[in-house]
Structure formats: structure tokens, C-alpha cells
C-alpha positions as CSV (number, residue, x, y, z in Angstrom):
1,X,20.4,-13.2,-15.8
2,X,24.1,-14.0,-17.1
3,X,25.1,-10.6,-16.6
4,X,26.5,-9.3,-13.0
5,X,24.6,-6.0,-11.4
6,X,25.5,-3.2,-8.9
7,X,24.5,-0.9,-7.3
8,X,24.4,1.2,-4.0
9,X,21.8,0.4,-1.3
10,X,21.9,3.0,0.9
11,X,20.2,6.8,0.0
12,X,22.7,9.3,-1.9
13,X,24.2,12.3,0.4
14,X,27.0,12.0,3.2
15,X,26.5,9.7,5.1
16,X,28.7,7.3,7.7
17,X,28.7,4.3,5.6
18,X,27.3,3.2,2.4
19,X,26.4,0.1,1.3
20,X,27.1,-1.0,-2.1
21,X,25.9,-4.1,-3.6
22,X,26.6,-6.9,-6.6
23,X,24.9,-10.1,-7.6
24,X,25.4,-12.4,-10.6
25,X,28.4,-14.9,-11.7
26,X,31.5,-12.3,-12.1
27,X,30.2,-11.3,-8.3
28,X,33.7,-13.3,-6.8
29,X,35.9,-11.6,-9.7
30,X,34.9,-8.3,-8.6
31,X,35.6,-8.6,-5.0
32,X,38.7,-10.3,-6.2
33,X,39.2,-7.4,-8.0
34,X,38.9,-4.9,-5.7
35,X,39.5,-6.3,-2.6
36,X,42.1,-9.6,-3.4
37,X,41.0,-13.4,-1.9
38,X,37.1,-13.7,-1.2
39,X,36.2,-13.5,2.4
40,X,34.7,-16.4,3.8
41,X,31.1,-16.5,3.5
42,X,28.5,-14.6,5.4
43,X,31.4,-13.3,7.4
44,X,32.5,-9.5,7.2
45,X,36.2,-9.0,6.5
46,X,38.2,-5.5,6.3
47,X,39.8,-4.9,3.6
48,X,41.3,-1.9,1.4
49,X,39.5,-1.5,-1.7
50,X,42.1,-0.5,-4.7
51,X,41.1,-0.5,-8.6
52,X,44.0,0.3,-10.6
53,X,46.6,0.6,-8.4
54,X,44.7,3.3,-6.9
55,X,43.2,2.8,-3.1
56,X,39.7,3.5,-2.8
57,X,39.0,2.9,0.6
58,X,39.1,1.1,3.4
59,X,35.8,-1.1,3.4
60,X,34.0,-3.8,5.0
61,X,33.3,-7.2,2.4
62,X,30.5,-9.9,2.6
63,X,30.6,-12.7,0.1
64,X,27.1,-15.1,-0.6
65,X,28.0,-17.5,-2.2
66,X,24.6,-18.7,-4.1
67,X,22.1,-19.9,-3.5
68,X,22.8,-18.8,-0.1
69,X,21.9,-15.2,-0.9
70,X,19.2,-12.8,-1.0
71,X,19.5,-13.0,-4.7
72,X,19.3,-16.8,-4.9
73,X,22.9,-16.3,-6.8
74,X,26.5,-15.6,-5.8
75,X,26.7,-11.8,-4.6
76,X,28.6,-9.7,-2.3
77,X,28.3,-6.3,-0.5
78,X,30.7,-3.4,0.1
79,X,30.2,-1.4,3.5
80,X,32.1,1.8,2.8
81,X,33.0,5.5,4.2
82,X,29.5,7.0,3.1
83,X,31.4,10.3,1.0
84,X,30.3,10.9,-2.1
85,X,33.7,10.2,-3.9
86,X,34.3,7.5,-2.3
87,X,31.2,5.4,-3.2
88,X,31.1,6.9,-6.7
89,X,34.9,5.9,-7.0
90,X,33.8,2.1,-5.9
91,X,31.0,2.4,-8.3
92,X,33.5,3.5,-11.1
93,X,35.5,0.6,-10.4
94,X,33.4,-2.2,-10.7
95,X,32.0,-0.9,-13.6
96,X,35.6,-0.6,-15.5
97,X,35.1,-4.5,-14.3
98,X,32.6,-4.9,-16.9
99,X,29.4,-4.7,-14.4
100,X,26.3,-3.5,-15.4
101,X,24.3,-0.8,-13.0
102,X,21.3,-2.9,-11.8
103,X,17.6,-1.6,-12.6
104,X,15.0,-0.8,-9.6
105,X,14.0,-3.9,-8.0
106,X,16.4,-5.9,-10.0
107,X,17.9,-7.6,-7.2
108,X,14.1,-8.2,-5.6
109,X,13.3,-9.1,-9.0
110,X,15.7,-12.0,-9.2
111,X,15.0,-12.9,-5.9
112,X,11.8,-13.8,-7.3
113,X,13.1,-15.6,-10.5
114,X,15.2,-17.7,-8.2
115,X,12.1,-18.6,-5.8
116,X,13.7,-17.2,-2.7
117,X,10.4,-14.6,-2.8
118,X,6.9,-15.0,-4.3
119,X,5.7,-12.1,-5.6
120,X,3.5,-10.8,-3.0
121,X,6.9,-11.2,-0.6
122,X,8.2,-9.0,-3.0
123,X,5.7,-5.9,-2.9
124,X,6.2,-7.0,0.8
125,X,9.5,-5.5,0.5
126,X,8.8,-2.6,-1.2
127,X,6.3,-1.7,1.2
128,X,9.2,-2.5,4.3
129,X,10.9,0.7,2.5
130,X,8.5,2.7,1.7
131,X,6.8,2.2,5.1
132,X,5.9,5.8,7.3
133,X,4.1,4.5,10.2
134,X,4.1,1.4,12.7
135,X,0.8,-0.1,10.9
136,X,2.3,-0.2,7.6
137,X,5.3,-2.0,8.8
138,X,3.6,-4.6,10.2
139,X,1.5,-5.0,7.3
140,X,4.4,-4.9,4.8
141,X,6.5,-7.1,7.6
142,X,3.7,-9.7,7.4
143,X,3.3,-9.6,3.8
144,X,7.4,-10.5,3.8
145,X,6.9,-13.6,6.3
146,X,4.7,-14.9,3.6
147,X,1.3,-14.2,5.5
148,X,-0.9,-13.2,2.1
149,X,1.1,-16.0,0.8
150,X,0.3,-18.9,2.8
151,X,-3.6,-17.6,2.7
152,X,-3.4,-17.6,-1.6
153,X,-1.7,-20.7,-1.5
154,X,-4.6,-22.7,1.0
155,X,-7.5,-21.3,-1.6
156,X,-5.3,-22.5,-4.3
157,X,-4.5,-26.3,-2.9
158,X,-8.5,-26.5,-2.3
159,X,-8.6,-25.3,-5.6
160,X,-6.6,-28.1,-6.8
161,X,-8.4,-30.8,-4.7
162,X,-11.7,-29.9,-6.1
163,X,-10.3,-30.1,-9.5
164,X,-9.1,-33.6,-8.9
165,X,-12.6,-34.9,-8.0
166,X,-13.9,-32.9,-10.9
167,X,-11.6,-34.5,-13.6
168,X,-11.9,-38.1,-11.9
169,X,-15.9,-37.8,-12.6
170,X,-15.0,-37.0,-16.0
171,X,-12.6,-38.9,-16.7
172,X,-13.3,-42.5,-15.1
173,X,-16.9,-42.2,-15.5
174,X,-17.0,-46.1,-15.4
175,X,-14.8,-46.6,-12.3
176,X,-15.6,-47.5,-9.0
177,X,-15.7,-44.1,-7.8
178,X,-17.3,-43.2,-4.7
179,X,-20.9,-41.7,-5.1
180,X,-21.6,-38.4,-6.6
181,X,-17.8,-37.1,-6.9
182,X,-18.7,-33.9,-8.4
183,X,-21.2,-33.3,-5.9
184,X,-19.0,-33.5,-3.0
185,X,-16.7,-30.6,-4.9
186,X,-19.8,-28.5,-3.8
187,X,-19.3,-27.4,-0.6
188,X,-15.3,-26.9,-0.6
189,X,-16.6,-24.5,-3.3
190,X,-19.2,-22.8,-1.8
191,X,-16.4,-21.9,1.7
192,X,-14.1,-20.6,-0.4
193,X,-16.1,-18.4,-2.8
194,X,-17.5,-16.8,0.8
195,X,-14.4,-16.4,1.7
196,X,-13.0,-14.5,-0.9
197,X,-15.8,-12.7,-0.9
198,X,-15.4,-11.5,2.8
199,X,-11.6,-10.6,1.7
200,X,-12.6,-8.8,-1.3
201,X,-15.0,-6.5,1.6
202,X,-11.9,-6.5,3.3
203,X,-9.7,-5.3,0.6
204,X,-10.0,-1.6,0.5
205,X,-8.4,-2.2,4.3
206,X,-5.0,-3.3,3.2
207,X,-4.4,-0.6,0.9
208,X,-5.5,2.4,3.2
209,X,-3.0,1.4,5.5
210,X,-0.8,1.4,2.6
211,X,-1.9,4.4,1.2
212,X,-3.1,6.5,3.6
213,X,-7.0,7.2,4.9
214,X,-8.3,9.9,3.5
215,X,-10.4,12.7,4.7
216,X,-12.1,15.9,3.1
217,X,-12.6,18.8,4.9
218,X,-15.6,20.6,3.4
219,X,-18.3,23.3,3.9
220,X,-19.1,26.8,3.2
221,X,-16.4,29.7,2.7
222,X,-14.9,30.4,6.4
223,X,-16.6,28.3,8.3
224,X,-13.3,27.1,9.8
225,X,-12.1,24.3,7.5
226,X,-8.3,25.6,7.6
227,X,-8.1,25.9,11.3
228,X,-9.4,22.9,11.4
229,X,-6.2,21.4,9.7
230,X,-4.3,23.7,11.0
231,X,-5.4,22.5,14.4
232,X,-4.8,18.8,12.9
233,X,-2.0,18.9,11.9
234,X,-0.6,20.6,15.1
235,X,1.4,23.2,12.5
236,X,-0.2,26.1,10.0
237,X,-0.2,24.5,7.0
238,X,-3.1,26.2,5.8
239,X,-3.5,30.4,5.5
240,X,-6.4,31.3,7.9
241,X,-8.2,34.7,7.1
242,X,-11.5,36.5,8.0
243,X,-11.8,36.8,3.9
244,X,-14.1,33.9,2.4
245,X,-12.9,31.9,-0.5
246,X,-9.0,32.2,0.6
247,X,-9.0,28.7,-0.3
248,X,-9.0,28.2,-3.7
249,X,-7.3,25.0,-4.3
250,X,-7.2,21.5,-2.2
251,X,-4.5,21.3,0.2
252,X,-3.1,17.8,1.1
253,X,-1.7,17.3,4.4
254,X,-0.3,13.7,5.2
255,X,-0.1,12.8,9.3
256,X,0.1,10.5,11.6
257,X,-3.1,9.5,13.4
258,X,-3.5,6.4,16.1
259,X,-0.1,5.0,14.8
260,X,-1.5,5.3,10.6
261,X,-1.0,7.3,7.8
262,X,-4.0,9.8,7.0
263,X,-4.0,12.6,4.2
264,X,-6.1,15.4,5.5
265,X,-7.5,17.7,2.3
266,X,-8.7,21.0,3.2
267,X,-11.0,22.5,0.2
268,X,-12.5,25.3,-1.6
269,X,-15.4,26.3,0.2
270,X,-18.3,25.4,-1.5
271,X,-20.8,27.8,-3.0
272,X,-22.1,29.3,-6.1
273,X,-20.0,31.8,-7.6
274,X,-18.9,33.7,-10.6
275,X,-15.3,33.6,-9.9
276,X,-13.6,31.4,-12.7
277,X,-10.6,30.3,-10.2
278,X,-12.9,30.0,-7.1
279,X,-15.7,28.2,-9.4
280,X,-12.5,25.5,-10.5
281,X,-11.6,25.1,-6.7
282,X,-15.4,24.4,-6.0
283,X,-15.4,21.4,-9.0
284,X,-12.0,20.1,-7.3
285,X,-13.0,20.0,-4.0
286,X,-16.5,18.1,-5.0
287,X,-14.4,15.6,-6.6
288,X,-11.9,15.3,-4.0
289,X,-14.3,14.9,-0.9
290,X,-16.7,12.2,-3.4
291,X,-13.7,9.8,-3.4
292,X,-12.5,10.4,0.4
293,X,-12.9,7.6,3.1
294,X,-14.8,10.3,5.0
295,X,-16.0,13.5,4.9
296,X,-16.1,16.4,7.9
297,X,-18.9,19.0,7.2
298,X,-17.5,21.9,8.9
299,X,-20.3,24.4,10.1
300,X,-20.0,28.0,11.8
301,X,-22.7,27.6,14.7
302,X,-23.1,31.5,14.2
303,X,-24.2,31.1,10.3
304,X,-26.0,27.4,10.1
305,X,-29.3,28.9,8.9
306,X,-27.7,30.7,6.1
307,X,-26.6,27.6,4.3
308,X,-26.4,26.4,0.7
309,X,-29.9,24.2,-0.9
310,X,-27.0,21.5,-2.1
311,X,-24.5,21.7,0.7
312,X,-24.9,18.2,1.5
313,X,-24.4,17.0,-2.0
314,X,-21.3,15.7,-1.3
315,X,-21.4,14.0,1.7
316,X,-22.3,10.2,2.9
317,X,-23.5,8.2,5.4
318,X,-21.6,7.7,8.2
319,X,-19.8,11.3,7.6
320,X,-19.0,13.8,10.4
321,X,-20.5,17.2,10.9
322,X,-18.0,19.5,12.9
323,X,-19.8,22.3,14.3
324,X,-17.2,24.8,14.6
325,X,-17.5,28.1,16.4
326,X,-19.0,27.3,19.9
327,X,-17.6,29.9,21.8
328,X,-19.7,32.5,19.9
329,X,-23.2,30.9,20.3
330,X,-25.6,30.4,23.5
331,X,-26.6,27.0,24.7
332,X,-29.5,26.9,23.2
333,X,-28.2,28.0,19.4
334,X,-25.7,25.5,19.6
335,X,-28.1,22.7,20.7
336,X,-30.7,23.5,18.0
337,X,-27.5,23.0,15.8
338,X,-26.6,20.1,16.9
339,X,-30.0,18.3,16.5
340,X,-30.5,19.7,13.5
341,X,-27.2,17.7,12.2
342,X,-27.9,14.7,13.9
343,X,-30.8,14.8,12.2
344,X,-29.7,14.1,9.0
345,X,-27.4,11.2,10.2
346,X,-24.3,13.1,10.8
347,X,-22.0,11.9,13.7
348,X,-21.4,15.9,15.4
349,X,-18.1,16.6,17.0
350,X,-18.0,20.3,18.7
351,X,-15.3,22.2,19.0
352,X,-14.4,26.2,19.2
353,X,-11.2,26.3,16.8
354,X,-9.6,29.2,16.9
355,X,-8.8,29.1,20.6
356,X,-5.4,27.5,22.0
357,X,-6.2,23.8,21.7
358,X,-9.9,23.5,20.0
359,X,-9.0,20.7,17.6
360,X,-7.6,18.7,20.0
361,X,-10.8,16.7,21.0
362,X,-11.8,16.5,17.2
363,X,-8.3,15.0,16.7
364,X,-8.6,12.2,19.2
365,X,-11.8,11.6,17.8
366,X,-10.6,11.2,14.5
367,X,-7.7,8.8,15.5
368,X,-9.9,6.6,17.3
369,X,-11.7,6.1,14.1
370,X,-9.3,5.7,11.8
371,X,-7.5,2.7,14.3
372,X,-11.4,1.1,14.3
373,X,-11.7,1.6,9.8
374,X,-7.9,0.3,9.8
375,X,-7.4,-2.5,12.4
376,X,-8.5,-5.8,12.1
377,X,-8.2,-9.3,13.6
378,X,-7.5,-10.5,10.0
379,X,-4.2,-10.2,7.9
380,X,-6.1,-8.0,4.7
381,X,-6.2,-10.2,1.8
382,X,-5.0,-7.5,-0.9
383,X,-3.0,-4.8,-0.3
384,X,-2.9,-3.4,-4.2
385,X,-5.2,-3.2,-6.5
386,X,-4.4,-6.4,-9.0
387,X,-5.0,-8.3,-5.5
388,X,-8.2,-7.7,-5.4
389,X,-8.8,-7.8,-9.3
390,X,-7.2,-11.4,-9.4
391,X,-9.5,-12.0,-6.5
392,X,-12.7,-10.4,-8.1
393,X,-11.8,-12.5,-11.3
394,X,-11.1,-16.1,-9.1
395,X,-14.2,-16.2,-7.3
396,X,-16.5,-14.9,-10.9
397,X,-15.2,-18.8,-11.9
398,X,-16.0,-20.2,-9.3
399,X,-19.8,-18.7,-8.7
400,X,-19.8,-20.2,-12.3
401,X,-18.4,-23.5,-11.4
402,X,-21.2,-23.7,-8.9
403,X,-23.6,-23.5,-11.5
404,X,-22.3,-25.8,-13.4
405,X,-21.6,-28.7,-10.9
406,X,-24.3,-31.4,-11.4
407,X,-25.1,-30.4,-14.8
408,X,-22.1,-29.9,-17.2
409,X,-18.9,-31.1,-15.0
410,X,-16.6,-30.9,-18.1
411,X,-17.6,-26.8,-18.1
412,X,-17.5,-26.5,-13.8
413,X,-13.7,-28.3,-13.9
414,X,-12.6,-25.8,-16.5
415,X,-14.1,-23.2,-14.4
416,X,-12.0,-24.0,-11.1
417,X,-8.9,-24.6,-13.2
418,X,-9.1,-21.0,-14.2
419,X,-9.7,-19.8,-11.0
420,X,-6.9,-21.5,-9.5
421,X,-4.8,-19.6,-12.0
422,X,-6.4,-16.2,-11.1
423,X,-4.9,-17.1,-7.5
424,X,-1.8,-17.7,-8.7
425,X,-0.9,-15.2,-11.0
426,X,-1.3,-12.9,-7.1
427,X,1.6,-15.0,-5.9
428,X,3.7,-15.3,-9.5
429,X,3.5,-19.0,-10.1
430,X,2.2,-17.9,-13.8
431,X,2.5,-13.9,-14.2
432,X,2.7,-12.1,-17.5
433,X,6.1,-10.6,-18.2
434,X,3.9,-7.1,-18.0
435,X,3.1,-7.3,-14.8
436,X,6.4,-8.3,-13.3
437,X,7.9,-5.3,-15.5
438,X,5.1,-3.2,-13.3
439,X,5.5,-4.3,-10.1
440,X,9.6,-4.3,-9.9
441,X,9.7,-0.8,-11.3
442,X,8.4,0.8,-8.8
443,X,11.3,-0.3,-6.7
444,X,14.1,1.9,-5.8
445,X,17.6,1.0,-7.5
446,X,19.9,-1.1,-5.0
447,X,17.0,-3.7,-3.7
């Protein structure tokens, strides 16, 4: 990290102001550079920018000097009129200075190096940015304050503690050590493997809200799935027609829903046919609606008896069944319907589509279910996947440090020392070059 990095923080395109960014040594020789004397710290000065003899602009200046920065080293910020030329002429100039464009995430990145951020701070801030709704910037907010933190680092210092009685049982064998040390490592064990367990459960929690809940629309050819999401998604995003199979292939449509990100996928409607293309949208929408959060079985209440043998294949426990249509049945059609889907463990949501309205009740409902599936009283444990593998792998050790406590306590100390090391390789107290490379690239370039 000898070298000095820039870059702009703010989006490309006109805009007001632009922010522009530098961090590393030569970070006072560059504002020297461009802007004369170094303003005192943390305090915005106006200055005209000029490279060359040429004026560039007139700009606001922040100096930090380290480790009183973001970076953790000396680094500086120019605020300036948000033209294109303008911030590509600032960019020009600080790199005729002999500074180096940053990388994504490099500034996060040596945040981290410099301990200002662990590294699950550091997705934290990643998911800030990224962040569409209210619930993922709390969650990404949180994560930033160090809330996954604190939780990795408790498990870990119990970790620690149990590893301590451990090695004294193995190491001062003769000592006047109080009765059965290994023994009392049990039960500090025993808590903590339950309660990773209950945050691995809790996992797939964290990264919905990240990533969005998803749910299939799926059913027979026109029985209403794409006025469904039209009706959704409060817009036509799908082509409604009277001809079955219009749908051919999935349509994704990301909204809001009870303050959360949800990705609604209408599908091919599923059937047995000949049709090559139709036959392809059939496979895709199978696979699409197996690996959704949940699953709406849309029915027309005028056609329910003329359904597929393997309809159902698809669906889950827990799924909804939407009879659609309602308008154009009696009473007591649309009540042998009903039980018919209740039957088979469906939770039924009614609702006549096409008319001015119809989805709104099926929308409510759905929002109310995706705030229960999404909200929580706890902070999730893992919001991405190597979370939850680091977790999986931490409490495998110690399930096998339990066995092993009583009988070979050389083997059960071993056992927690690795576990210990799955938890902190979540945080980046020891982390592979690899997976910092992974994680920092998926920033965008100026953070």
C-alpha cells in the first residue's frame, strides 16, 4: 500500500457536485499540488483547483490526515462542479501527479488492512450502496455498526476460554487444577454449538432480505399467471392474451413488498406439448419455481377439473393456490374449488383478476407474508453465503469436540482451536488472500 489511489465517488453523468477521492502517502502532495497549503483537517476549505497553470475549478478540499481517516491513512477529498470535464480534468491531473486509479473496494479494502473495518463491516458497506429498500438498509446499516461482528467475536472469546481449560488439562496434568477441567468445557460447548445451529436455520433470512424473496408464479396455460403480475406489480409488465402458451420464457419482475425487496417470476405455463420453444419454457419454469421461496398455483375456477396428472409436481408445502377467475363461477363451483385446494394443504387466496383492482387483496396478502418470512427479533447471523459455510464448518468441530471431551482431550482442544478459526476467517482475523480478492471486487470503484 505505498502507492497513492484515486478515484471519483460519486456516479458518472451531470451532476451538481462530484466527489473525488485520494488515499495513500503522496495524498498531501496532491492537494498541494492542485490546490496550494493543506487545509486544516476534517475542515472543508474553498479553493481553485489549477494543474499546470491551468484552473480546473473551483472546488471544496478535505484533508485526513491518518489514521484519522476512513482509509486508516492520510487522504483527502475534492467536492467539485459535477460536469463531466471538469471531474475528468481533476482526474487527469492527479494522475500527471503520478497517482494510481484505485481498484473497486480498494479504499474499503484498506480500511480493512488498517483495522478501521472487519470484514463483515466491510460487506456492511457494500450492502449500504447497494441497498433498494428500508429492510436492507437496516440490515447492511447494522452489519456497519459491527452488529454480526460483536455476535462472531462472543462465540469466538468462548471459543478461546474453552480452549484454555482444554490445554491446562493437557498440559499441567500434575497441577493443582480444579476437578475435571475438560469436563467443565462441556457445557459452554454444548450453548454455543445450539446456537449456531439456530443461526445457521436463521441464515437463509439475512440473505433474502439481501437478495430479494422470491416467488414463482405457476399453473396451466392462461389461467391468469400474467395478470397476476401485472396486477402485482401495479404496471403491465407481462403481455396478457386469450392465446395459451404466450408465455414462453420466465419473466422477472423485482418490487417492493411490506418495505422488502421481492422478485416476482411469471412462467411458462405448464403442460405437455410438442412445441420445442414452449417445451424449453416448461423445463425453465420447473426449475425456476423448485428453487423459489414460494410458489402461487394459479387456477382458472372455470377449468379446475381439466387439470394436468403432475400439475403439482412442482409445488411445496406451505405454497399458495390462487384461484383466479371468480367472477365467472357460481358460489357453489368456486367453493367446491376451494376445498378441493385446501385439501391438499394449499393456503387459497381468491381473487377475479382481470377486473380494475383484483390483485389487490392477493398483494396485501403477499406482503404481509413476506414481512412475517423476512422480520425477526434477531440480527441474521449470515447475510452471504461463506457466512454460513464458515458457520456450517465451526460448529462440524465443535459437535466433534464434544465427542471427544472426556476421552482424547489432546484431539477435543484441537478441535475447538479450528473452530475458533472457522469464526474468524467470517470477521478477517485470518482470511486467505482469495477471499479478500472476492469479496472487495464486487465493490464499485471510489469506496
Amino acid at each position: 500500500m505505498n502507492d497513492t489511489i484515486y478515484a471519483p465517488a460519486t456516479g458518472a453523468g451531470r451532476a451538481a457536485v462530484a466527489v473525488i477521492r485520494v488515499s495513500g502517502p503522496r495524498s498531501g502532495g496532491a492537494v498541494r499540488a492542485l490546490a496550494g497549503a493543506l487545509p486544516r483537517p476534517r475542515r472543508a476549505a474553498l479553493r481553485q483547483l489549477s494543474h499546470a497553470g491551468v484552473a480546473l475549478d473551483d472546488a471544496l478540499v478535505l484533508w485526513f490526515e491518518g489514521p484519522a481517516s476512513y482509509t486508516g491513512e492520510d487522504a483527502a477529498e475534492f467536492h467539485v462542479h459535477g460536469g463531466r470535464a471538469v471531474v475528468e480534468a481533476v482526474l487527469q491531473a492527479l494522475c500527471a501527479e503520478g497517482l494510481r486509479l484505485a481498484e473497486p473496494g480498494e479504499f474499503t479494502r484498506r480500511a480493512f488492512e488498517n483495522g478501521k473495518l472487519d470484514l463483515t463491516q466491510a460487506e456492511g458497506v457494500a450492502d449500504l450502496i447497494d441497498a433498494e429498500t428500508e429492510a436492507q438498509r437496516r440490515q447492511a446499516l447494522g452489519q456497519l455498526g459491527g452488529a454480526l461482528s460483536e455476535r462472531y467475536e462472543t462465540w469466538r472469546e468462548l471459543l478461546v476460554q474453552t480452549l484454555a481449560m482444554l490445554e491446562a488439562a493437557v498440559d499441567f496434568p500434575d497441577e493443582d487444577l480444579p476437578e475435571d477441567v475438560a469436563g467443565r468445557a462441556r457445557p459452554g460447548l454444548k450453548l454455543l454449538e445450539a446456537e449456531i445451529g439456530v443461526a445457521l436455520s436463521d441464515a437463509a433470512r439475512g440473505r433474502r432480505v439481501r437478495d430479494g424473496f422470491r416467488i414463482a408464479l405457476v399453473g396451466a396455460p392462461n389461467s391468469g399467471k400474467s395478470t397476476l403480475l401485472n396486477g402485482l406489480a401495479e404496471r403491465d409488465a407481462a403481455i396478457v392474451t386469450s392465446t395459451p402458451g404466450t408465455t414462453r420464457d420466465i419473466i422477472e419482475v423485482p418490487m417492493i413488498l411490506g418495505g422488502y425487496k421481492v422478485l416476482v417470476a411469471d412462467t411458462a405455463g405448464l403442460r405437455a406439448t410438442e412445441d420445442t420453444i414452449e417445451a424449453e419454457g416448461v423445463r425453465r419454469a420447473q426449475a425456476w419455481a423448485r428453487d423459489a421461496d414460494l410458489r402461487l398455483w394459479v387456477v382458472d375456477a372455470s377449468m379446475f377439473h381439466v387439470k394436468q396428472g403432475d400439475d403439482y409436481d412442482v409445488t411445496r408445502p406451505g405454497d399458495w393456490a390462487v384461484i383466479n377467475k371468480i367472477d365467472i363461477v357460481d358460489k357453489a363451483r368456486l367453493g367446491e374449488v376451494r376445498d378441493a385446494l385446501s385439501a391438499r394443504g394449499f393456503l387459497v387466496v381468491e381473487m377475479a383478476a382481470r377486473k380494475p383492482g383484483g390483485a389487490e387483496a392477493a398483494r396485501a396478502a403477499l406482503a404481509s407474508h413476506v414481512v412475517d418470512a423476512l422480520s425477526g427479533a434477531e440480527f441474521p447471523a449470515a447475510t452471504r453465503i461463506r457466512h454460513a459455510e464458515s458457520l456450517t464448518e465451526a460448529r462440524r468441530f465443535i459437535q466433534r469436540a464434544l465427542s471427544d471431551v472426556g476421552l482424547e482431550v489432546e484431539l477435543a482442544a484441537e478441535d475447538v482451536r479450528l473452530a475458533a478459526r472457522a469464526l474468524s476467517r467470517i470477521t478477517g482475523r485470518i482470511d486467505p488472500e482469495d477471499v479478500l480478492d472476492r469479496v472487495f471486487s464486487s465493490f464499485c470503484i471510489g469506496k
